[in-house]
Backbone bond lengths (Angstrom), bond angles and torsions (degrees), N, CA, C in turn:
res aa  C-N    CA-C-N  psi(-1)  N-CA   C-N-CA  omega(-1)  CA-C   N-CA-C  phi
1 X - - - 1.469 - - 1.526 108.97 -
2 X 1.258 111.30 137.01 1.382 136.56 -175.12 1.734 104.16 -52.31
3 X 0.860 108.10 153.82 2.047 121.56 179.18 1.942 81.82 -70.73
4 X 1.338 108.58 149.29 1.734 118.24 155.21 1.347 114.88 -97.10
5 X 1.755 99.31 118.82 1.531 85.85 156.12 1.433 140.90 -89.76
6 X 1.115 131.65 -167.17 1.165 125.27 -143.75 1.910 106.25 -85.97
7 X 1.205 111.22 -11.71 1.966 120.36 -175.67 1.450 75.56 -87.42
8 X 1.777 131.16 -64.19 1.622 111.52 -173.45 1.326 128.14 -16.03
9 X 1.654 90.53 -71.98 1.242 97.62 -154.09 1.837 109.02 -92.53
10 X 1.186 121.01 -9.20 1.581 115.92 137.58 1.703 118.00 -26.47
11 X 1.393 109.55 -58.46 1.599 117.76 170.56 1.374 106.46 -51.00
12 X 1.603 130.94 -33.80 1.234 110.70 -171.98 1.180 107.85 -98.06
13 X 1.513 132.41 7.82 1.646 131.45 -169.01 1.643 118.19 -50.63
14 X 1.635 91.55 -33.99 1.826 97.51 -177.38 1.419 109.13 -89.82
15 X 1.117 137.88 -14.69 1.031 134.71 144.56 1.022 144.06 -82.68
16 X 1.558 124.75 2.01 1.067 127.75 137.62 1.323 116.21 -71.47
17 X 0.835 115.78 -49.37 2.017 123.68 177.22 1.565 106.32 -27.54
18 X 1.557 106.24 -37.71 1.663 117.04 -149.76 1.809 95.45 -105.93
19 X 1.275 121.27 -10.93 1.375 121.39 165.90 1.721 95.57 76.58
20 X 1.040 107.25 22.77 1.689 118.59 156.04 1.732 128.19 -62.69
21 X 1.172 100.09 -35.74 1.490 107.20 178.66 1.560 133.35 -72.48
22 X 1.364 110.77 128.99 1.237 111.59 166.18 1.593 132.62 -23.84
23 X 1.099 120.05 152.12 1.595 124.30 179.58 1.272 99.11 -65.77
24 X 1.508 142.81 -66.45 1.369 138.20 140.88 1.548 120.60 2.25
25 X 1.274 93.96 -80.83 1.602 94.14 -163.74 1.363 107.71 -94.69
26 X 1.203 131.04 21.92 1.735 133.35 122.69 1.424 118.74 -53.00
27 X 1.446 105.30 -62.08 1.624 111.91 174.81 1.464 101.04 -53.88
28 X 0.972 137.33 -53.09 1.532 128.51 -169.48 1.157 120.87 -55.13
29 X 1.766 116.73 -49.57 1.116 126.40 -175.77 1.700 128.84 -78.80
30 X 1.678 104.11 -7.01 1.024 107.11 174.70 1.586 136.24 -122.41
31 X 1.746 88.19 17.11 1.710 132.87 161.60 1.928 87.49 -68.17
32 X 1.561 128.73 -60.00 1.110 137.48 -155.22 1.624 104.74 -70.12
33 X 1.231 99.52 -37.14 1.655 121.70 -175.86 1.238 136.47 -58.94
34 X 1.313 84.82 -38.53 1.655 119.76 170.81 1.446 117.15 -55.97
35 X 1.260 109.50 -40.51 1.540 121.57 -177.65 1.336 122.68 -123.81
36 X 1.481 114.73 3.27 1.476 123.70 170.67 1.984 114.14 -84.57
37 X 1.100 126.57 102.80 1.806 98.61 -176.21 1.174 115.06 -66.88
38 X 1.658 97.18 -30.26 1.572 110.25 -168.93 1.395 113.45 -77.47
39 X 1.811 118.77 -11.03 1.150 115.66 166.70 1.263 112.44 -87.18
40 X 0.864 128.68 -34.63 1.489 123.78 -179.97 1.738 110.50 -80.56
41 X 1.334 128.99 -9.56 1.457 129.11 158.00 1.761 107.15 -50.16
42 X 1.482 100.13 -61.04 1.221 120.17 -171.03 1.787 108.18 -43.88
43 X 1.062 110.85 -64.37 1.958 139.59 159.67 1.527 101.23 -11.65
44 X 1.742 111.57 -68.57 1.445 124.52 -164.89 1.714 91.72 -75.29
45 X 1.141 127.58 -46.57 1.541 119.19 -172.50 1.391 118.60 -60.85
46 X 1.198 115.54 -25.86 1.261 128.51 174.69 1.394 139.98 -85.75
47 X 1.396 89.44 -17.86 1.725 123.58 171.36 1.528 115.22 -96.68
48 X 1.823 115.46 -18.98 1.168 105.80 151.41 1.095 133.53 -79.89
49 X 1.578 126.13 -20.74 1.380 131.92 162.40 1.207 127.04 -58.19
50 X 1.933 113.77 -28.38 1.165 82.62 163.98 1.437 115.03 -106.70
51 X 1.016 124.57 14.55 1.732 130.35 173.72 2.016 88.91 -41.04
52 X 1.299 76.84 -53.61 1.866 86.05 -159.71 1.134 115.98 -104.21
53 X 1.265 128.14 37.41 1.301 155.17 111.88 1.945 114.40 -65.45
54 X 1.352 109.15 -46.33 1.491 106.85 179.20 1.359 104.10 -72.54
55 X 1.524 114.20 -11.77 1.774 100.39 -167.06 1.480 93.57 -90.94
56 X 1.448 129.25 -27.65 1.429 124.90 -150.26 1.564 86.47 -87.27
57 X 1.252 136.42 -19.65 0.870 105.26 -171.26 1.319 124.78 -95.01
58 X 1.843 124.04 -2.01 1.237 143.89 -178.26 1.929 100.65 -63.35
59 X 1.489 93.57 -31.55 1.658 86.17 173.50 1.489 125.67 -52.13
60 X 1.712 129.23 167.69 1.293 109.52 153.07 1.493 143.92 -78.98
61 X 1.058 114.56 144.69 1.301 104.81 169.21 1.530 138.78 -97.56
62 X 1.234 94.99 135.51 1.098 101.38 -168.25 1.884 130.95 -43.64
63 X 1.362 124.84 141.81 1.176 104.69 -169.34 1.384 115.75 -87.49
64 X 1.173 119.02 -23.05 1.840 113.63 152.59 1.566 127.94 -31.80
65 X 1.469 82.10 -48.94 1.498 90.17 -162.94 1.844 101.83 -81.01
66 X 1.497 102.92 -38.54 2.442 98.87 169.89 1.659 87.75 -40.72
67 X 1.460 129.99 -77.36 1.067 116.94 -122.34 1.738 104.71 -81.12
68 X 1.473 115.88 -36.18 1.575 109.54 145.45 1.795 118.78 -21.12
69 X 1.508 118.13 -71.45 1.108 116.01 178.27 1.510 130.71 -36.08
70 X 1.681 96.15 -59.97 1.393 115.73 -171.09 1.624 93.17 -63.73
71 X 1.548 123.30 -81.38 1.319 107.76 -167.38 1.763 115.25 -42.07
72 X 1.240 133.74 -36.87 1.674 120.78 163.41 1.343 118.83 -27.32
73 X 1.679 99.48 -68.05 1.732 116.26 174.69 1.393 135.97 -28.22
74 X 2.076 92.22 -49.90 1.674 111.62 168.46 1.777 91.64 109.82
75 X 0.986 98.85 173.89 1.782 124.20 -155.11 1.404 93.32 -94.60
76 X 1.131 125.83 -34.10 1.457 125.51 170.74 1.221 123.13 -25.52
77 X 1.978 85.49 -81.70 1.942 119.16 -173.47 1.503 94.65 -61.37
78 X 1.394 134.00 -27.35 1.704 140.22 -153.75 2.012 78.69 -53.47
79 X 0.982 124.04 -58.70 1.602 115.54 -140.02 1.992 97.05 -73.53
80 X 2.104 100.55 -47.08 1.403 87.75 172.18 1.833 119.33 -52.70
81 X 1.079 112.88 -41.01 1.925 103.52 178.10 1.070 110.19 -29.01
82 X 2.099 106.17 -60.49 1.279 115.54 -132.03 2.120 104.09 -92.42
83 X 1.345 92.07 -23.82 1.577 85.82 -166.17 1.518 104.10 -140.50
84 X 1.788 117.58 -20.59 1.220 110.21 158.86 1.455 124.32 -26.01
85 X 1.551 124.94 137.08 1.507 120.60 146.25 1.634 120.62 -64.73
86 X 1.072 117.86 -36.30 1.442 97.74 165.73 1.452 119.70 -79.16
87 X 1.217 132.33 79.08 1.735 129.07 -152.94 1.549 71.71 -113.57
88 X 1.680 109.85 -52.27 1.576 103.12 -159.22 1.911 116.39 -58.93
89 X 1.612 101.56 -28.36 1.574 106.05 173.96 1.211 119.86 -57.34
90 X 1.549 108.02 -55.68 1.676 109.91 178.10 1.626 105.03 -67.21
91 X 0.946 144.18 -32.89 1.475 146.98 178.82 1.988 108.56 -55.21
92 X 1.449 98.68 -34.76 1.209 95.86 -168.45 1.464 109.39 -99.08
93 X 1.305 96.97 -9.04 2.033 104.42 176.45 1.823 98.75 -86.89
94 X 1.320 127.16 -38.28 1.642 110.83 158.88 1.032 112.63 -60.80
95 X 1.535 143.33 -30.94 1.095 111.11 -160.06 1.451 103.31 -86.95
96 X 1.106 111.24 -30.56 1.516 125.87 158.81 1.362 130.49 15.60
97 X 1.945 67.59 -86.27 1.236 108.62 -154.71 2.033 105.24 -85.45
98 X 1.645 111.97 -15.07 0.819 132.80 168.52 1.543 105.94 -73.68
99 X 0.902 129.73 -40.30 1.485 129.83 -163.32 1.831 103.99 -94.51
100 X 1.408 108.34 -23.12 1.410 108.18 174.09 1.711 106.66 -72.23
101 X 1.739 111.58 -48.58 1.294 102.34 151.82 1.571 159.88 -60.37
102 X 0.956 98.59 11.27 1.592 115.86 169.30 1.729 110.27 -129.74
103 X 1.680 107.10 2.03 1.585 97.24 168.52 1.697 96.57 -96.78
104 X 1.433 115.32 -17.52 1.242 109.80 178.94 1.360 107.47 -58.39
105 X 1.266 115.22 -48.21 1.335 120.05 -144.78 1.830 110.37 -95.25
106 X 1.519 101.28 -9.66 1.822 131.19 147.66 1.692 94.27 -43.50
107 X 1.643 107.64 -62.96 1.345 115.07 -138.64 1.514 89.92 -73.54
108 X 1.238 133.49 -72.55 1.210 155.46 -162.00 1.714 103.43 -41.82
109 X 1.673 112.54 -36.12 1.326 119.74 177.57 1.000 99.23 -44.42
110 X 1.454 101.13 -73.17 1.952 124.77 -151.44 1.785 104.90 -44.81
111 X 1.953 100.48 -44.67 1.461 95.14 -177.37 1.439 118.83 -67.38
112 X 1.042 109.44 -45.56 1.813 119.76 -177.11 2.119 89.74 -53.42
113 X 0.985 129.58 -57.49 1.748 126.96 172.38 1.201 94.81 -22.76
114 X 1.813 122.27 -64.65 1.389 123.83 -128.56 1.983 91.65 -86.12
115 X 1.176 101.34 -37.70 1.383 114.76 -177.40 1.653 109.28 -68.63
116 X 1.344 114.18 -17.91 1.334 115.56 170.50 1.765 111.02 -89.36
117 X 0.995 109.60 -25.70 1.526 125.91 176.69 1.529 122.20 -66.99
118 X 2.095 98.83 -41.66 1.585 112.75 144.40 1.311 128.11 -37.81
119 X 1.167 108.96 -64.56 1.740 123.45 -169.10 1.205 100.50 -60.54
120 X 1.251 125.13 -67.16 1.516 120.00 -177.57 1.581 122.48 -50.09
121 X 1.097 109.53 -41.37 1.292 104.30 160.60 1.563 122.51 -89.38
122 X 1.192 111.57 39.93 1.648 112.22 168.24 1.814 73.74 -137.11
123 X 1.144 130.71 -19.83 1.657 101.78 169.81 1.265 129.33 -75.63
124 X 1.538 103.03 -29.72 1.741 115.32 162.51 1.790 122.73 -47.74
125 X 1.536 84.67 -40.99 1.755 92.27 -173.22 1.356 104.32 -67.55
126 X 1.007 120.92 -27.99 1.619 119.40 -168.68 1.007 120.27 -96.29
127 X 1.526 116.21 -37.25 1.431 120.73 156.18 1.926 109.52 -33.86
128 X 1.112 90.67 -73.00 1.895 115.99 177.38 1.721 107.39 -30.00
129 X 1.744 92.88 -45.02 1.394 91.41 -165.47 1.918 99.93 -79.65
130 X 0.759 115.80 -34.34 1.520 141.76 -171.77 1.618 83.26 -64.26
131 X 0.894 154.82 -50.94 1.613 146.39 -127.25 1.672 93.11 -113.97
132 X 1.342 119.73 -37.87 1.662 134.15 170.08 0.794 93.71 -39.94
133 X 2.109 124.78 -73.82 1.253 117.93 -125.73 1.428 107.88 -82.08
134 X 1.680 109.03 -10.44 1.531 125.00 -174.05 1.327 99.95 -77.55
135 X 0.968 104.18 -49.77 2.152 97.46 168.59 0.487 113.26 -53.86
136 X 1.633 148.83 -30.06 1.309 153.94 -154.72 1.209 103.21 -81.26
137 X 1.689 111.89 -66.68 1.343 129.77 178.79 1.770 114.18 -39.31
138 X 1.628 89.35 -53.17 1.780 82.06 -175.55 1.692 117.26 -57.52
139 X 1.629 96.34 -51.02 1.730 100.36 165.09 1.055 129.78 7.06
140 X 1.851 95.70 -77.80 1.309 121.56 -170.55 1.071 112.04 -82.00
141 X 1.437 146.15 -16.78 1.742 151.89 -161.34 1.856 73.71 -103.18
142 X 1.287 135.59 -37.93 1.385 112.46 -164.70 1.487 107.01 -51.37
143 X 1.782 102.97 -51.37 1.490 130.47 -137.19 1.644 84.81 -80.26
144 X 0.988 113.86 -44.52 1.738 110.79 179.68 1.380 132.13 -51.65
145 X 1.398 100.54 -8.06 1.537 103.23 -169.77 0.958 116.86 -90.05
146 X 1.485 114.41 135.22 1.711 110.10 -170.36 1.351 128.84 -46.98
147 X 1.214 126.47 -18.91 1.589 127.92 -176.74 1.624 107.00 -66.66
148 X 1.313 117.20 -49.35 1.624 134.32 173.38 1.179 114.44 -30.45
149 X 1.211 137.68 94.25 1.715 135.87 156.01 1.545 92.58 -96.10
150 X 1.809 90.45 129.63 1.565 117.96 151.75 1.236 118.06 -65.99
151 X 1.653 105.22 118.47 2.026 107.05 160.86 1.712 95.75 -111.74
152 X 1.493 105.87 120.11 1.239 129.04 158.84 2.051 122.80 -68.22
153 X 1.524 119.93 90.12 1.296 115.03 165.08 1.219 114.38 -95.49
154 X 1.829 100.81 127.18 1.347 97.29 177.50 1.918 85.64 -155.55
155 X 1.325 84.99 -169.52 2.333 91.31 -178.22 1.790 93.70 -144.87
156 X 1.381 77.20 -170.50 1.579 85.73 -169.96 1.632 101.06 -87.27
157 X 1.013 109.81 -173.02 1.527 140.00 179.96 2.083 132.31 96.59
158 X 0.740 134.70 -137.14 1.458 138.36 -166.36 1.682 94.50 -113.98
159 X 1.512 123.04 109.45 1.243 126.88 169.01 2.095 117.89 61.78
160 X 1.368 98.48 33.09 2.159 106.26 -158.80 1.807 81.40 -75.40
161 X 1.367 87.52 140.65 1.279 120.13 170.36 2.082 119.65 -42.63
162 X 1.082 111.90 125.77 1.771 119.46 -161.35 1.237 105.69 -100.99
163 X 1.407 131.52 123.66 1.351 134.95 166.97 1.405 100.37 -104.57
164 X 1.133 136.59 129.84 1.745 165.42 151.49 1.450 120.02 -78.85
165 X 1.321 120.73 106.13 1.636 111.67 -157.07 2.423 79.84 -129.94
166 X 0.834 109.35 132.44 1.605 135.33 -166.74 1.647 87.18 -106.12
167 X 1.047 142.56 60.45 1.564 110.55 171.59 1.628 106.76 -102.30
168 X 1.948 99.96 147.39 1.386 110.77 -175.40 1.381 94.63 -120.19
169 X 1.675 82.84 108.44 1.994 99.91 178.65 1.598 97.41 -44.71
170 X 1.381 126.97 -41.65 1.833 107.11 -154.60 1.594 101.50 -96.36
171 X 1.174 126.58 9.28 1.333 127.27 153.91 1.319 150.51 -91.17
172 X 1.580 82.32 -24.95 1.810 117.08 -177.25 1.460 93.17 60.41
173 X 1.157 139.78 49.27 1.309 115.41 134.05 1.418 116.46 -138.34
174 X 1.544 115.84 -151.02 1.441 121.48 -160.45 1.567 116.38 -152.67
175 X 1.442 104.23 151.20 1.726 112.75 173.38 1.561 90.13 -127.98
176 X 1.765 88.95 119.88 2.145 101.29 158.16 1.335 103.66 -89.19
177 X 1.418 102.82 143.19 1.748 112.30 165.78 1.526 99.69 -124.70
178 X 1.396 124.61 103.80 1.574 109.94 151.26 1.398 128.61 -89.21
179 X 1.120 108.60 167.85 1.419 122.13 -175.36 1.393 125.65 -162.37
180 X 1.846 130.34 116.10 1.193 126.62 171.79 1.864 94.88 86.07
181 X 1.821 82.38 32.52 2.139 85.34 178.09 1.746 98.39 -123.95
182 X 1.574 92.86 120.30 1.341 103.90 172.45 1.471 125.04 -45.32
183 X 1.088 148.16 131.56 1.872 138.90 173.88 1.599 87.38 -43.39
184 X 1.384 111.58 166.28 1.503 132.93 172.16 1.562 107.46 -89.16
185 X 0.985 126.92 132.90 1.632 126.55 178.65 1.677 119.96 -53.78
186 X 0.843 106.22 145.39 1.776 107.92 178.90 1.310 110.19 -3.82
187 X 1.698 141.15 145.41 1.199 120.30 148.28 1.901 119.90 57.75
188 X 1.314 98.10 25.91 1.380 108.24 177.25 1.469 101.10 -144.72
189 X 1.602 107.83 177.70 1.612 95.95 -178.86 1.474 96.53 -168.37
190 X 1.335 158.07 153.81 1.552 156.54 142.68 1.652 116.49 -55.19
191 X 1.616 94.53 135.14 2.034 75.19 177.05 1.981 87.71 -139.41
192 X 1.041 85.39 161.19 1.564 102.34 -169.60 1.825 97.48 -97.53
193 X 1.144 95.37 164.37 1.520 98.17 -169.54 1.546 107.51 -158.40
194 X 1.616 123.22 141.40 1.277 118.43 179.74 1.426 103.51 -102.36
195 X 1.148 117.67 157.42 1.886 122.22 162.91 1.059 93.48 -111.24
196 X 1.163 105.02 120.06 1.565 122.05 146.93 1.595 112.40 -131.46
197 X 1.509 104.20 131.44 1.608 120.85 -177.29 1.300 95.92 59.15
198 X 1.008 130.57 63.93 1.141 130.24 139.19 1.696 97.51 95.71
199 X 1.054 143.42 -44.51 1.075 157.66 151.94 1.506 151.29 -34.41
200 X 1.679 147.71 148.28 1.472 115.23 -174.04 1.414 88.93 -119.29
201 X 1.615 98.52 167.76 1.822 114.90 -153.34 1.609 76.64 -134.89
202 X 1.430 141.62 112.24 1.409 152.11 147.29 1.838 100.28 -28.59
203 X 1.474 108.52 136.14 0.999 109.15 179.88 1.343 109.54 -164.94
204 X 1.647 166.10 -175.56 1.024 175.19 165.11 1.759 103.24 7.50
205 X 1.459 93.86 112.10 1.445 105.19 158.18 0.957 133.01 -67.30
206 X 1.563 151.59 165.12 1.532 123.34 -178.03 1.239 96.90 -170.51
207 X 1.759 142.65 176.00 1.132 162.00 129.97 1.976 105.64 -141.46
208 X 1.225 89.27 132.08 1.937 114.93 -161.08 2.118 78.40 -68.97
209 X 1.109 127.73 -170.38 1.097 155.73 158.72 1.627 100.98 -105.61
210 X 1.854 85.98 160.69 1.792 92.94 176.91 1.427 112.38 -42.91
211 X 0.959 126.44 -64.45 1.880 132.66 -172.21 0.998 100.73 -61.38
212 X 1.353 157.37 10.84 1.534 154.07 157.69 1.367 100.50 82.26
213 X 0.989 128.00 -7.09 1.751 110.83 156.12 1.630 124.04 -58.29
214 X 1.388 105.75 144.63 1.411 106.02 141.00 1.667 122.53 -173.70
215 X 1.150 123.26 172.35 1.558 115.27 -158.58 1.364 115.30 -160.18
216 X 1.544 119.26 157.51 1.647 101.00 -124.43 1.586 86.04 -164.46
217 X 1.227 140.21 141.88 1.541 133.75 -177.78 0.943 82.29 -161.84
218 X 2.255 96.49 153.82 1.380 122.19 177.93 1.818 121.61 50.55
219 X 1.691 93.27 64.28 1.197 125.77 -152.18 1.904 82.37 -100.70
220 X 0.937 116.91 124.73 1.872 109.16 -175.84 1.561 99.23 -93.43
221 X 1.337 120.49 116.96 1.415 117.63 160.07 1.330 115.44 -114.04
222 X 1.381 99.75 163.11 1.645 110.46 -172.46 1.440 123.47 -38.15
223 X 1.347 135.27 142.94 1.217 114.02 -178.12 1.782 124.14 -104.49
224 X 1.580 85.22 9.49 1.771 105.50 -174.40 1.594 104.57 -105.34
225 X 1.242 119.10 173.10 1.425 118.17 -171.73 1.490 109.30 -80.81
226 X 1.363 120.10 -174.21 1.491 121.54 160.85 1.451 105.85 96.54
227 X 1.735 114.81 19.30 1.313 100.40 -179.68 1.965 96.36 -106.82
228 X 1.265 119.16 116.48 1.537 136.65 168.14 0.945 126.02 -90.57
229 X 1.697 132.58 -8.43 1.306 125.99 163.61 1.141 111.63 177.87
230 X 1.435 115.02 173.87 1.741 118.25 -165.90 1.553 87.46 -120.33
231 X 2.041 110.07 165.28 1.180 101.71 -173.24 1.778 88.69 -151.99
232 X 1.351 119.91 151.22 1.881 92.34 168.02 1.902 88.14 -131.43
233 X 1.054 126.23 141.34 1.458 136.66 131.43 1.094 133.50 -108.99
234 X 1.394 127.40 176.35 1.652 128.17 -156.33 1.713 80.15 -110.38
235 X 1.660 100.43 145.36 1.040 121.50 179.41 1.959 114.27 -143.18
236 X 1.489 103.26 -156.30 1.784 98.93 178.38 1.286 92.50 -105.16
237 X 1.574 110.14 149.50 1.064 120.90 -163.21 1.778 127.72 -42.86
238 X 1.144 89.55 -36.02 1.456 107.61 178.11 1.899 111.42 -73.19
239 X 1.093 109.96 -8.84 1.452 110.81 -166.53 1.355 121.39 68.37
240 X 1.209 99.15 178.36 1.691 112.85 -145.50 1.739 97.34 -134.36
241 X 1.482 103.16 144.98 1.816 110.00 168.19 1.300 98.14 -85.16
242 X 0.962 133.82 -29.85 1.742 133.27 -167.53 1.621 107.06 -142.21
243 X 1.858 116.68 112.03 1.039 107.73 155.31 1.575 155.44 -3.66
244 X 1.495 129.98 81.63 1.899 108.11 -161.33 1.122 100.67 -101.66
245 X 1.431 133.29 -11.95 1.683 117.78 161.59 1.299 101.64 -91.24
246 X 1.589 96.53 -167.83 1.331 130.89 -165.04 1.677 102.04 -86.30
247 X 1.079 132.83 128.10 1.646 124.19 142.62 1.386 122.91 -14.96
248 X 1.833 105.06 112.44 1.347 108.97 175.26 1.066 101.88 -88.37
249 X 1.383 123.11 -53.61 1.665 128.40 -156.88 1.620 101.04 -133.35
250 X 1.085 128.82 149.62 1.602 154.21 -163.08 1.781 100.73 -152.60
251 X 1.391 86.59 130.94 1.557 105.89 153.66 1.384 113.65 -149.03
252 X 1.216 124.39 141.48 1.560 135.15 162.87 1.242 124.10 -62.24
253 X 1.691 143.76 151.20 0.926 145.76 160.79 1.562 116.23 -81.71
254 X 1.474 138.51 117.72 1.475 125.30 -174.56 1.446 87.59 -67.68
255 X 1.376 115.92 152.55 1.501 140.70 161.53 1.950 92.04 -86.21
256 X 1.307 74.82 161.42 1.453 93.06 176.35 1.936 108.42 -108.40
């Protein structure tokens, strides 16, 4: 017989609980047991039900309720109950069989919990995912609007990293899109920068994500003229009043 894995022998928890199991599939199940916590949680929960299942039943019973039983049973079994020597065998296969049914129905709880614990967290994800795509949407209804001229920063070479600057002249502000931009090294970071008059104006801090994306709204630009182009270099994390590297990426402003 095959090793059990661990969904198996979950199936056998209530029957192990109930000392139902084979000499075998004791040994099997408690090879699994050994190293499951959550199987052996399951074990003790199930073994308290029937603790107290064995206690309820030390009470008496009621005599309404024997003779309900017995007549169910039939006139037959009536004599094994009542005067049979095995009264105590059949007594202990209901209770059994009673106690296997309410560890089932232990068991079946816990899963229907766990399966409710699923759902909710597949409602989160979707919510989440659902709430993206609405950002997404606005994003793009921003970037569409006629006021928006694209300035493209990028440099020369084989595949160089793309800065995407969205600005809406009648808003004064801005959406960055990068792309094919390395993260900034430890303790470093990219910052975007405007020229105006000849000059750069400190503006948006940034570090791209692993995949060189990243994206950025309600970018505040100047609201006076004289701005000719965007610029980004790597700086300290915190950013800089004045550029200390070199120009990674450049874009021009079209004149009108």
């Amino acid at each position: 017989m095959s090793a059990l894995t661990l969904e198996a022998a979950r199936e056998l928890a209530a029957a192990y609980a109930l000392g139902v199991l084979s000499h075998e599939e004791s040994r099997m199940f408690e090879a699994v047991l050994e190293s499951s916590p959550e199987l052996r949680l399951e074990v003790a929960e199930y073994r308290e039900v029937n603790a107290l299942l064995a206690l309820q039943q030390q009470t008496t019973i009621s005599p309404n309720l024997k003779t309900q039983l017995l007549g169910r049973v039939g006139a037959t079994k009536v004599g094994v109950l009542t005067s049979s020597p095995r009264r105590p065998v059949l007594t202990w296969v209901l209770s059994g069989a009673l106690a296997a049914s309410v560890l089932v129905a232990v068991g079946l709880g816990r899963r229907v919990r766990e399966q409710g614990e699923l759902l909710t967290d597949q409602d989160a994800r979707l919510s989440a995912a659902a709430a993206k795509l609405a950002g997404r949407e606005k994003t793009l209804n921003t970037i569409l609007e006629p006021d928006v001229e694209l300035v493209q920063l990028t440099t020369t070479g084989e595949a160089p990293p793309v800065v995407q600057i969205f600005w809406n002249r009648k808003t004064h502000s801005a959406i960055m899109h990068t792309f094919r931009m390395k993260p900034a090294p430890a303790g470093r970071a990219y910052q975007l920068w405007f020229i105006r008059d000849g000059k750069p104006v400190p503006s948006k801090v940034f570090n791209p994500e692993p995949s060189g994306r990243f994206l950025a709204e309600g970018i505040d630009i100047p609201t006076d003229q004289g701005v000719t182009g965007y610029a980004v270099t790597e700086e300290p994390a915190a950013g800089s009043l004045q550029p200390t590297t070199p120009i990674l990426v450049f874009g021009k402003v079209a004149t009108s």
